[in-house]
C-alpha positions in Angstrom: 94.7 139.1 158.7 94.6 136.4 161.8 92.1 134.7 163.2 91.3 132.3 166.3 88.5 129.8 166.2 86.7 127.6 168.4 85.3 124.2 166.8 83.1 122.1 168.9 82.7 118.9 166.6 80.1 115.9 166.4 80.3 112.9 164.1 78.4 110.8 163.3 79.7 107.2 161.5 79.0 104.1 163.0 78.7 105.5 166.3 79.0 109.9 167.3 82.6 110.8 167.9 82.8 113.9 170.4 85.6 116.7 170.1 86.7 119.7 171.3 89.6 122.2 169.5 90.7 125.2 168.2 92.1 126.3 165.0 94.2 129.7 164.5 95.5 130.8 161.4 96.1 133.5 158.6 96.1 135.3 155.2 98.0 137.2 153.6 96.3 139.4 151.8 98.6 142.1 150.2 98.9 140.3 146.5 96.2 141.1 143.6 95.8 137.7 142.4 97.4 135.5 145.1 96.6 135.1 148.6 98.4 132.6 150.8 96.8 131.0 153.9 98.3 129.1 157.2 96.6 127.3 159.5 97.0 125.3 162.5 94.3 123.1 163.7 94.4 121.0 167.6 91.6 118.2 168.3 91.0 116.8 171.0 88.4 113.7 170.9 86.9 111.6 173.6 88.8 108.5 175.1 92.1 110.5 175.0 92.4 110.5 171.2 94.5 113.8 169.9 94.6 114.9 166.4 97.0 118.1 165.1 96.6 119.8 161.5 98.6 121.9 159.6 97.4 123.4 156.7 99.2 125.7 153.7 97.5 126.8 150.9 97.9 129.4 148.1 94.9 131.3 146.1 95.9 132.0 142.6 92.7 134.1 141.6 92.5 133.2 137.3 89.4 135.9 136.4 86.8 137.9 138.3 84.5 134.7 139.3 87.6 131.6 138.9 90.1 130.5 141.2 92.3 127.8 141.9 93.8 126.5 144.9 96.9 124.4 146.1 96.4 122.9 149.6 98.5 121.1 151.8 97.8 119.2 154.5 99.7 117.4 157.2 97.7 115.4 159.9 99.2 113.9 163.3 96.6 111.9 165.5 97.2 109.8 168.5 94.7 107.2 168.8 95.3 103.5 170.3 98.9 104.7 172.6 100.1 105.1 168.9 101.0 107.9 166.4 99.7 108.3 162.7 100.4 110.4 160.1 98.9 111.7 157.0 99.5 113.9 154.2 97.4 115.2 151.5 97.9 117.7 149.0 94.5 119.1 147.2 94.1 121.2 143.8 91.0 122.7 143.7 89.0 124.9 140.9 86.5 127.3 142.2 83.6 129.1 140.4 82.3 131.7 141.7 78.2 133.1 140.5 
């Protein structure tokens, strides 16, 4: 499946950070145990600042209530008239009850 999202965002951390973006993505959902995911991810944040995010990921379903994930992350912001990058790349064990 494929999906579209809006995401209105507030922060707050030494001062509140405004933003506006959208995210669309999807899943694909035709494997028993495995289920990859894409996503891409634009910001826009006050005082001109942009961010973009693309995300991979693969769901490896281990039992009935287990699963573990691989993520992916790549992050491009503009802030300051200058670029920034940032990469991350997640395992993550989830338990379901």
């Amino acid at each position: 499946y494929i999906y579209a999202m809006l995401d209105p965002i507030f922060y707050i951390d030494n001062g509140s950070k405004v933003a506006i973006g959208g995210s669309f993505g999807g899943v694909i959902d035709m494997f028993d145990s495995f289920s990859p995911k894409f996503e891409y991810t634009r910001r826009f944040y006050e005082e001109a600042r942009e961010q973009n995010i693309y995300n991979i990921s693969g769901n490896f379903r281990t039992s009935q209530n287990t699963q573990i994930r691989l993520e992916y992350d790549f992050k491009n912001r503009f802030e300051d008239k200058r670029n920034y990058n940032e990469d991350n790349l997640k395992l993550i064990f989830n338990y379901y009850f």
